[in-house]
mmCIF file of the N, C-alpha and C atoms, coordinates in Angstrom:
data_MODEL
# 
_entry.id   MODEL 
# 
loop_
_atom_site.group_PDB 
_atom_site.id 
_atom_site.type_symbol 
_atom_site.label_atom_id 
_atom_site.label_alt_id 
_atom_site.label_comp_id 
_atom_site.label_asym_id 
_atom_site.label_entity_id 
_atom_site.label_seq_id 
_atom_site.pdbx_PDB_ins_code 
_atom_site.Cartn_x 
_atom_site.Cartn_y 
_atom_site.Cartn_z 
_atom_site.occupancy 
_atom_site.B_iso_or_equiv 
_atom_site.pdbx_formal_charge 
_atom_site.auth_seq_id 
_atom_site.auth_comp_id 
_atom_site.auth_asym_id 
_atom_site.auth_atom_id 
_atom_site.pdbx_PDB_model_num 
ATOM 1   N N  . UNK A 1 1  ? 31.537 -4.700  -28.086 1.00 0.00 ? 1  UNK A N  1 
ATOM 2   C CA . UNK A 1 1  ? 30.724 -4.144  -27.016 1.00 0.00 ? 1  UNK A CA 1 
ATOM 3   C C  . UNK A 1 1  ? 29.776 -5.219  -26.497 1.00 0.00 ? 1  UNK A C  1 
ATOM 4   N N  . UNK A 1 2  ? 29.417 -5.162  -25.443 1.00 0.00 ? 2  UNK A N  1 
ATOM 5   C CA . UNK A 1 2  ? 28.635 -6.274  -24.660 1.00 0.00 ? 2  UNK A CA 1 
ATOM 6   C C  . UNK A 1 2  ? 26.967 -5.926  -24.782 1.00 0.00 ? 2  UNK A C  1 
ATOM 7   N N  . UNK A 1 3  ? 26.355 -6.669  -25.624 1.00 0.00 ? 3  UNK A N  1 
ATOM 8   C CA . UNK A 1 3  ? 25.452 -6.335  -25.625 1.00 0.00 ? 3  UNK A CA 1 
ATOM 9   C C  . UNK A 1 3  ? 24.061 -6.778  -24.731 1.00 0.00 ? 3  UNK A C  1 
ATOM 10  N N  . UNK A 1 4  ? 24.432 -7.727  -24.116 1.00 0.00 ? 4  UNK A N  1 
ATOM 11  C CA . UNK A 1 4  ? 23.743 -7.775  -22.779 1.00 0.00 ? 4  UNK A CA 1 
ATOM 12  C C  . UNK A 1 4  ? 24.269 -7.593  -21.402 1.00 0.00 ? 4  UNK A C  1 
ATOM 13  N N  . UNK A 1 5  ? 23.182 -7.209  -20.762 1.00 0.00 ? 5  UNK A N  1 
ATOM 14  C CA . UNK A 1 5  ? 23.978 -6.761  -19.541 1.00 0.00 ? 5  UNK A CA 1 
ATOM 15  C C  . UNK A 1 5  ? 22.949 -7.437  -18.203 1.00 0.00 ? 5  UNK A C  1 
ATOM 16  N N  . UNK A 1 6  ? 23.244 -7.718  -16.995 1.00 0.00 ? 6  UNK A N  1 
ATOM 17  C CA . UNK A 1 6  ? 22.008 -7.999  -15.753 1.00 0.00 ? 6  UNK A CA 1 
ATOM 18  C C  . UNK A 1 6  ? 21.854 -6.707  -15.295 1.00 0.00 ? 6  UNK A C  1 
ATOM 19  N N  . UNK A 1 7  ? 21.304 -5.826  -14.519 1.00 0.00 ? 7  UNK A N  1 
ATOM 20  C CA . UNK A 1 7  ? 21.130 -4.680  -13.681 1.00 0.00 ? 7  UNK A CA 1 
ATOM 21  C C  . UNK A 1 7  ? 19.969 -5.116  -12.349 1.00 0.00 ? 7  UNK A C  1 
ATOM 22  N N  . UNK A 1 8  ? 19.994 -4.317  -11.537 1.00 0.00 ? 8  UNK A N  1 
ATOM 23  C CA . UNK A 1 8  ? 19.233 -4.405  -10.458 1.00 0.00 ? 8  UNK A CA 1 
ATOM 24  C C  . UNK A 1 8  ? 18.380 -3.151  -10.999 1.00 0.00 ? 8  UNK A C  1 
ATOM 25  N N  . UNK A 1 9  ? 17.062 -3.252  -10.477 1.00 0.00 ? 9  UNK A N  1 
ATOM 26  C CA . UNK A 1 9  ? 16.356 -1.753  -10.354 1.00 0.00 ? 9  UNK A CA 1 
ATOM 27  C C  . UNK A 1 9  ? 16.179 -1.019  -9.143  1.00 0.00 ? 9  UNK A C  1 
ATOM 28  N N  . UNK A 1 10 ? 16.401 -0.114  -9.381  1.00 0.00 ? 10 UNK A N  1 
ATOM 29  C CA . UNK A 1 10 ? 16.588 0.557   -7.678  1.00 0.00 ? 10 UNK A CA 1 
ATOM 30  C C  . UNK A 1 10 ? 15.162 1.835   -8.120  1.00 0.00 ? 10 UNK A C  1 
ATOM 31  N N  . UNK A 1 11 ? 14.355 1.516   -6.107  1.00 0.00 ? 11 UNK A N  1 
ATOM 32  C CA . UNK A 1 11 ? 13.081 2.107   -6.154  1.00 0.00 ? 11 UNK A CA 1 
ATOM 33  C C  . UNK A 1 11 ? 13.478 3.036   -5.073  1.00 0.00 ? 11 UNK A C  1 
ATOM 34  N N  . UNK A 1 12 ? 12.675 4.188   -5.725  1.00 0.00 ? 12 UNK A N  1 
ATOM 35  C CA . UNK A 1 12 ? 12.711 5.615   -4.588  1.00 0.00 ? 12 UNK A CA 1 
ATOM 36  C C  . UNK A 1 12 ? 11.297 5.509   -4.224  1.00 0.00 ? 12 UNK A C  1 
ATOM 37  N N  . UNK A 1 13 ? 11.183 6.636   -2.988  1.00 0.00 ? 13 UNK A N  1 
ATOM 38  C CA . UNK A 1 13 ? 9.847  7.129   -2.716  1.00 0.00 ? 13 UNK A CA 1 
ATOM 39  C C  . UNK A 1 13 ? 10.035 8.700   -3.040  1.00 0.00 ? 13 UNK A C  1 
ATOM 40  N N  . UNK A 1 14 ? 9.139  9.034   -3.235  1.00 0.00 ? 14 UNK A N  1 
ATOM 41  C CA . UNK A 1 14 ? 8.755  11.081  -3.332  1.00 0.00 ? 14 UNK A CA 1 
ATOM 42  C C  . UNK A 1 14 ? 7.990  10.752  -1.759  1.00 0.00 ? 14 UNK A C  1 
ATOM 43  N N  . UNK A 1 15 ? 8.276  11.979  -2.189  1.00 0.00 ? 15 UNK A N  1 
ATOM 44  C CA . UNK A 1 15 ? 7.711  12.959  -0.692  1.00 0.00 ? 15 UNK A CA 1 
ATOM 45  C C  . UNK A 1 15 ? 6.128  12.353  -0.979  1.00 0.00 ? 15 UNK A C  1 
ATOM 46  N N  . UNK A 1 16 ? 5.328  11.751  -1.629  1.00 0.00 ? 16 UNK A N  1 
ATOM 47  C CA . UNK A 1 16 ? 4.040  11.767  -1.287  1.00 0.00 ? 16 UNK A CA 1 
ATOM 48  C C  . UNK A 1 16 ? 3.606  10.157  -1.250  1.00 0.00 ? 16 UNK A C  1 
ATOM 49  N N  . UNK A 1 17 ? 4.749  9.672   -1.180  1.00 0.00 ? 17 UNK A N  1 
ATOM 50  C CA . UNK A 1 17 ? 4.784  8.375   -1.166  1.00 0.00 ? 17 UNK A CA 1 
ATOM 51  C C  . UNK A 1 17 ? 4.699  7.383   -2.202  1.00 0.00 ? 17 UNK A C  1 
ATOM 52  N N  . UNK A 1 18 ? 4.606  8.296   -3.565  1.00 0.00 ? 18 UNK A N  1 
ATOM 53  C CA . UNK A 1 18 ? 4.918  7.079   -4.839  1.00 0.00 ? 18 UNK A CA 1 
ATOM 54  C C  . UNK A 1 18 ? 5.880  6.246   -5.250  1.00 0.00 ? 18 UNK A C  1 
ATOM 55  N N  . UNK A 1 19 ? 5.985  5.576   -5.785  1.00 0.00 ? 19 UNK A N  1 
ATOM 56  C CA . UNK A 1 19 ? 7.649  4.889   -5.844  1.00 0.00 ? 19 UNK A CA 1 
ATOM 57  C C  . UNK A 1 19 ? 7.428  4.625   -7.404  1.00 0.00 ? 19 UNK A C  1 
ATOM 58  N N  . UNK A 1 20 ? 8.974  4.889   -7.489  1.00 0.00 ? 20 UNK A N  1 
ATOM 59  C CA . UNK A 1 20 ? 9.360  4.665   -9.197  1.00 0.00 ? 20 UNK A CA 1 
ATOM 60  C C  . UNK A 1 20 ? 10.139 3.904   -8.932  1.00 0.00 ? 20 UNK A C  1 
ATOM 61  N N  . UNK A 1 21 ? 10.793 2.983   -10.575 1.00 0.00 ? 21 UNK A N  1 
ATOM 62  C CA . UNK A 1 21 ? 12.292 2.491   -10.542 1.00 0.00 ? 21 UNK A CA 1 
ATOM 63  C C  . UNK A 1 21 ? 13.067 2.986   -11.404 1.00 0.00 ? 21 UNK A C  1 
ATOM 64  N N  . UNK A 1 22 ? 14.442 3.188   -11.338 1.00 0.00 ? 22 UNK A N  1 
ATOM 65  C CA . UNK A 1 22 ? 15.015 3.129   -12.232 1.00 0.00 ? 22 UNK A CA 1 
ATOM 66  C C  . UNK A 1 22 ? 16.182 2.242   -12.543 1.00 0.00 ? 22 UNK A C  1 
ATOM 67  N N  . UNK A 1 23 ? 16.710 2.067   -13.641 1.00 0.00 ? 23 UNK A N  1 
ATOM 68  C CA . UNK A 1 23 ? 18.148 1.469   -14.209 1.00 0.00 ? 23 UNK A CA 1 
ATOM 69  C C  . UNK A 1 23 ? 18.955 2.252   -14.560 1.00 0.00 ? 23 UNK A C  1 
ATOM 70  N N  . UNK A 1 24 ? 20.025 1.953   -14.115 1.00 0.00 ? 24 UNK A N  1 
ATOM 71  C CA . UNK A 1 24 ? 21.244 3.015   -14.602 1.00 0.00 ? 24 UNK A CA 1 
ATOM 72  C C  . UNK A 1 24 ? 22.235 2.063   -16.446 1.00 0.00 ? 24 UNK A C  1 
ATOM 73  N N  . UNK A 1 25 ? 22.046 2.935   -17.273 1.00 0.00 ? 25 UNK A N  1 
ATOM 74  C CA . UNK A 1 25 ? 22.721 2.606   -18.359 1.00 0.00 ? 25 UNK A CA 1 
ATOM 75  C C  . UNK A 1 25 ? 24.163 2.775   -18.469 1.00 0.00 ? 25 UNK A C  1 
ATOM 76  N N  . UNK A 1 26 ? 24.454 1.457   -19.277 1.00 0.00 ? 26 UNK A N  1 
ATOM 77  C CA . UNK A 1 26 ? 25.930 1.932   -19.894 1.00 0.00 ? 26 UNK A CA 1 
ATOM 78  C C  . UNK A 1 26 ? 26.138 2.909   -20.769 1.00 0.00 ? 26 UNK A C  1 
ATOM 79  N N  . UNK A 1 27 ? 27.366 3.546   -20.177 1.00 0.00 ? 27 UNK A N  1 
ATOM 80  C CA . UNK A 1 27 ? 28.043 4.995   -20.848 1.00 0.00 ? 27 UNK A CA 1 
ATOM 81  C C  . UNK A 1 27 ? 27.799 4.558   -22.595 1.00 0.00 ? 27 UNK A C  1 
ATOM 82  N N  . UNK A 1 28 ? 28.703 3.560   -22.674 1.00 0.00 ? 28 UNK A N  1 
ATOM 83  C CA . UNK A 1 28 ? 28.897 3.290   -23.917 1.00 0.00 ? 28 UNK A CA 1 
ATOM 84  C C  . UNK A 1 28 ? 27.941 2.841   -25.013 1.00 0.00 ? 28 UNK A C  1 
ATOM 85  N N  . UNK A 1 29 ? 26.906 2.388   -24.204 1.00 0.00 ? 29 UNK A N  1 
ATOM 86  C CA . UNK A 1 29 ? 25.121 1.838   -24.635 1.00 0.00 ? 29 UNK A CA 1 
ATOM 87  C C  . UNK A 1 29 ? 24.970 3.598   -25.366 1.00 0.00 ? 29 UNK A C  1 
ATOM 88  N N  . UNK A 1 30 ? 24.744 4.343   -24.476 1.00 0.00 ? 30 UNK A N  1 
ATOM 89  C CA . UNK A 1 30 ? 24.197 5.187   -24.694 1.00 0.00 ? 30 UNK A CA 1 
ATOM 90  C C  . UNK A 1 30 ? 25.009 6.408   -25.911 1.00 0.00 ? 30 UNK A C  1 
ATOM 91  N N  . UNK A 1 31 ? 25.962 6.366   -25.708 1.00 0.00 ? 31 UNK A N  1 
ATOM 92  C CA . UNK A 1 31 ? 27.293 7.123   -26.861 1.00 0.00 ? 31 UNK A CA 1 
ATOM 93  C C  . UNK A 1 31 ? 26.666 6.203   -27.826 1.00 0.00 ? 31 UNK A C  1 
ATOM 94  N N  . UNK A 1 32 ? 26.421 4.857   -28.420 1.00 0.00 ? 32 UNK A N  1 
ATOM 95  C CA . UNK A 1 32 ? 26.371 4.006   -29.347 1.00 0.00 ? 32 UNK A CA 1 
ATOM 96  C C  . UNK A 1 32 ? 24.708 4.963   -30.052 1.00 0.00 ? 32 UNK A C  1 
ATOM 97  N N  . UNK A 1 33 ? 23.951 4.720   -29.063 1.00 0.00 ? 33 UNK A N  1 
ATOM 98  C CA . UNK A 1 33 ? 22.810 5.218   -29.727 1.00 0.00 ? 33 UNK A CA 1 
ATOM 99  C C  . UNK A 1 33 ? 22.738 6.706   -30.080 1.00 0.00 ? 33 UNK A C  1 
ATOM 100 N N  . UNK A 1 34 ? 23.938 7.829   -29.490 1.00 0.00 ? 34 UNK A N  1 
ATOM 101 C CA . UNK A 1 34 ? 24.065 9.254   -29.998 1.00 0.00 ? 34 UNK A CA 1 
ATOM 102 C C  . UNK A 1 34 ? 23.046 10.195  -28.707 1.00 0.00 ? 34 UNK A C  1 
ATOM 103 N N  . UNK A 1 35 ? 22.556 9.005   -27.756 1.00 0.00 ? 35 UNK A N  1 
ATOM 104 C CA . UNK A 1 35 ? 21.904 10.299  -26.529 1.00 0.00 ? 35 UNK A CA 1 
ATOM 105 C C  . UNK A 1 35 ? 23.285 11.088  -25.669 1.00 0.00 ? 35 UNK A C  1 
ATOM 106 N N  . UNK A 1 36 ? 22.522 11.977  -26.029 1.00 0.00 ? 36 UNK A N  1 
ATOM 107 C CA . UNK A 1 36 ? 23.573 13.115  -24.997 1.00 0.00 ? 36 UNK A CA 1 
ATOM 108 C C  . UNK A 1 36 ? 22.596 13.821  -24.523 1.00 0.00 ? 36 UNK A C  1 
ATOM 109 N N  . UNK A 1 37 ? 23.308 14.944  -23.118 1.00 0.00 ? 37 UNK A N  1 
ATOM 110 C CA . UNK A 1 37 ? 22.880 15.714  -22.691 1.00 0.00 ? 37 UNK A CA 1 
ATOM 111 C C  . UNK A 1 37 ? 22.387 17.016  -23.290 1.00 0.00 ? 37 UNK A C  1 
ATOM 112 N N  . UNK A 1 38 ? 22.455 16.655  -24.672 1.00 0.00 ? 38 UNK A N  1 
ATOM 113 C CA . UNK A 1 38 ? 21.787 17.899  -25.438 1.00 0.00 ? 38 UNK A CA 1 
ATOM 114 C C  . UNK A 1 38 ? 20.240 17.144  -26.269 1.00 0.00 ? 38 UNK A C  1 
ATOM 115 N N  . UNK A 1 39 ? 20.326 15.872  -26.048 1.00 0.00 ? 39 UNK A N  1 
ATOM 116 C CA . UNK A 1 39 ? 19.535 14.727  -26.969 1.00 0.00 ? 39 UNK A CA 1 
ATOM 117 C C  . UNK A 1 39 ? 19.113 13.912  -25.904 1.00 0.00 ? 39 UNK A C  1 
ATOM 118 N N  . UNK A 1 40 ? 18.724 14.304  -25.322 1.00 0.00 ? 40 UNK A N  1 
ATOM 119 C CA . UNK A 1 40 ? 18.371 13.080  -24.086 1.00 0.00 ? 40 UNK A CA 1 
ATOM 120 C C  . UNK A 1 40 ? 17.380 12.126  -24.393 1.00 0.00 ? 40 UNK A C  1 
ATOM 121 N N  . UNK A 1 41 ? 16.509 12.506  -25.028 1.00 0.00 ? 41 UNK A N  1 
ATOM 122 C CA . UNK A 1 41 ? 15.187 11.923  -25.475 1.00 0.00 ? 41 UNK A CA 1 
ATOM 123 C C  . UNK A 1 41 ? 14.907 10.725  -26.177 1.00 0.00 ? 41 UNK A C  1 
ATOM 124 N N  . UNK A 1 42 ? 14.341 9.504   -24.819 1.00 0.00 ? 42 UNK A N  1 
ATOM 125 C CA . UNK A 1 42 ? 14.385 8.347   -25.579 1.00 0.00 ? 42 UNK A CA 1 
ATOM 126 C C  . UNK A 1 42 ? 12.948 7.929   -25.838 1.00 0.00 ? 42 UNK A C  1 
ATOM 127 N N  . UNK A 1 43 ? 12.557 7.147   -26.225 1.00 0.00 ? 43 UNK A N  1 
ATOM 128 C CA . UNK A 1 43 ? 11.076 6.210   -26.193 1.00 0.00 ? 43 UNK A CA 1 
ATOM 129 C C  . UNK A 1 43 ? 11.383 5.207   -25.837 1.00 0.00 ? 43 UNK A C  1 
ATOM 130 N N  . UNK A 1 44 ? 10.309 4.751   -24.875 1.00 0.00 ? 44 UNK A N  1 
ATOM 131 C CA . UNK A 1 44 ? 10.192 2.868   -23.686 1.00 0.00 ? 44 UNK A CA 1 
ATOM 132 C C  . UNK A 1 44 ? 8.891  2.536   -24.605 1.00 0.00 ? 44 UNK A C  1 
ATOM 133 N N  . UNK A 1 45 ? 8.663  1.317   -25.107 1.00 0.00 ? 45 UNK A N  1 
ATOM 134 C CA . UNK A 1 45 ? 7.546  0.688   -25.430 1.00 0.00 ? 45 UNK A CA 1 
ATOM 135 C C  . UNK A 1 45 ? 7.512  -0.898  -24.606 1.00 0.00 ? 45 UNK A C  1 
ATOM 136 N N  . UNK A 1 46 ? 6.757  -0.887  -23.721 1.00 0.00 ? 46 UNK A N  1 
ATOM 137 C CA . UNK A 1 46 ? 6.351  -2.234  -23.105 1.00 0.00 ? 46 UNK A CA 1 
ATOM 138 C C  . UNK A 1 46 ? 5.442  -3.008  -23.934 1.00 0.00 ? 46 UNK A C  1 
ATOM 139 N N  . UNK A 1 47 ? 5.679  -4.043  -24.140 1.00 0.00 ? 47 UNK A N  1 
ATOM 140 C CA . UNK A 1 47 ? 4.667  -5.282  -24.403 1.00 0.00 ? 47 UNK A CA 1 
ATOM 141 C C  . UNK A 1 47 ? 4.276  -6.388  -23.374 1.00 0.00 ? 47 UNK A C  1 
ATOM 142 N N  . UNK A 1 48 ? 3.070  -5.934  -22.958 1.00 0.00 ? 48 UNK A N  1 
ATOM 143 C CA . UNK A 1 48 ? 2.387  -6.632  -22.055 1.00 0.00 ? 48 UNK A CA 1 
ATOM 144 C C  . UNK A 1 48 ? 2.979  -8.332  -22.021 1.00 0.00 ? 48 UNK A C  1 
ATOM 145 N N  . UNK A 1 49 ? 2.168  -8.675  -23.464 1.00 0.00 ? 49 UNK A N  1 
ATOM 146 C CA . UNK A 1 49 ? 2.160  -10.024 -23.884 1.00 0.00 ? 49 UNK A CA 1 
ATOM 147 C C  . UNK A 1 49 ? 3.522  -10.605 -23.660 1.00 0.00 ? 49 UNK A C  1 
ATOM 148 N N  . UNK A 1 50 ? 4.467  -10.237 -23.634 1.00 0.00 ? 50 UNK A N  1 
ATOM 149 C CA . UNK A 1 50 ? 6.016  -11.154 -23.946 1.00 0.00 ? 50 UNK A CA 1 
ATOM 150 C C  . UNK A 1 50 ? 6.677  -10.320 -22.618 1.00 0.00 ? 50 UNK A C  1 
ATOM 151 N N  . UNK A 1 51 ? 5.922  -9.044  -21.751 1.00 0.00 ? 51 UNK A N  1 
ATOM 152 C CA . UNK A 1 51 ? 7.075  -8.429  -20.372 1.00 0.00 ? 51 UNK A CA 1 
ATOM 153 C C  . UNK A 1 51 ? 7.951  -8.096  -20.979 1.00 0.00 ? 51 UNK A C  1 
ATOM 154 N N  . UNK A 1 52 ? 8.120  -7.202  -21.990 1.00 0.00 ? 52 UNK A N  1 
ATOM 155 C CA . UNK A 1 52 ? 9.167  -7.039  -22.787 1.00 0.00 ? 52 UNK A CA 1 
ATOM 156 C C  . UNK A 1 52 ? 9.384  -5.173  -23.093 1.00 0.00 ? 52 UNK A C  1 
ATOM 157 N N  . UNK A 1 53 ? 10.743 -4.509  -22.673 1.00 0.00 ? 53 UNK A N  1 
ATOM 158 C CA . UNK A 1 53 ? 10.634 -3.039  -22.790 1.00 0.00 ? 53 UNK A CA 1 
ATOM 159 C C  . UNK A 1 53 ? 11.711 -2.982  -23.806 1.00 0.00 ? 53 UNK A C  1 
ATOM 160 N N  . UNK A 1 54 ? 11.375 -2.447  -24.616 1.00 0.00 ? 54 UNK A N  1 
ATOM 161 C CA . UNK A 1 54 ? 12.051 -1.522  -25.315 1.00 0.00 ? 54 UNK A CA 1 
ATOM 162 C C  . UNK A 1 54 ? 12.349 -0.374  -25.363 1.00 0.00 ? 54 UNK A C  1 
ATOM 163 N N  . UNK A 1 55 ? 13.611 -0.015  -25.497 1.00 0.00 ? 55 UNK A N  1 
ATOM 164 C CA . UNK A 1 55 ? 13.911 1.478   -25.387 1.00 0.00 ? 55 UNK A CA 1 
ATOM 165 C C  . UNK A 1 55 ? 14.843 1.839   -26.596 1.00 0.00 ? 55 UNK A C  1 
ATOM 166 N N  . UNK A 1 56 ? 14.153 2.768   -27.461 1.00 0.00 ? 56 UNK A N  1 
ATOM 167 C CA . UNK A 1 56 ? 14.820 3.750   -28.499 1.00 0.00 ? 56 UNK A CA 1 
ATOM 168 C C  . UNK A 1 56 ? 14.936 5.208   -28.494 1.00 0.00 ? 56 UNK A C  1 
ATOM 169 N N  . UNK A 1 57 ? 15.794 5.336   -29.332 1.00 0.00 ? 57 UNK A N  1 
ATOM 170 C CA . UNK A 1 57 ? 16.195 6.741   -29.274 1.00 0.00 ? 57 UNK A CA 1 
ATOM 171 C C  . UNK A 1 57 ? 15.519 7.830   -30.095 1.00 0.00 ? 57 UNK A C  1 
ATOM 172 N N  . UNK A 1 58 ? 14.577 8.703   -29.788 1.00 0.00 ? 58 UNK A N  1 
ATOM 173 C CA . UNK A 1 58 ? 12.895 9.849   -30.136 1.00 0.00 ? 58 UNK A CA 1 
ATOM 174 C C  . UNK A 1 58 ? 14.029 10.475  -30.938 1.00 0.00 ? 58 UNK A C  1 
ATOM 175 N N  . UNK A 1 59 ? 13.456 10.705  -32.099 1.00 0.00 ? 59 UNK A N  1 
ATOM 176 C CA . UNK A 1 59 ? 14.353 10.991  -33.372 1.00 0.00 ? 59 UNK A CA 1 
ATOM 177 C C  . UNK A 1 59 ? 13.804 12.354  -33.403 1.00 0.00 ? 59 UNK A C  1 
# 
């Protein structure tokens, strides 16, 4: 499995004019870690110091 990947982030607006981003994940990223649509629930931890996100799977 490929464990790095590049992605673009793609930004929306809401109706009140905020903007988010998101990334779209690999299928297989995500089967690996056991999120499903019954388990969706991940945790993001940013580190300022190094610009660095982490994302795990909220046990």
């Amino acid at each position: 499995m490929k464990l790095k990947d590049i992605k673009a982030v793609n930004f929306n607006r809401n109706g009140s004019g905020s903007i988010s981003g998101r990334i779209i994940l690999k299928k297989e990223w995500l089967e690996d870690m056991n999120i499903t649509p019954d388990e969706p629930w991940i945790e993001l931890n940013y580190d300022e110091k190094i610009k660095k996100i982490v994302i795990e799977k909220k046990d």
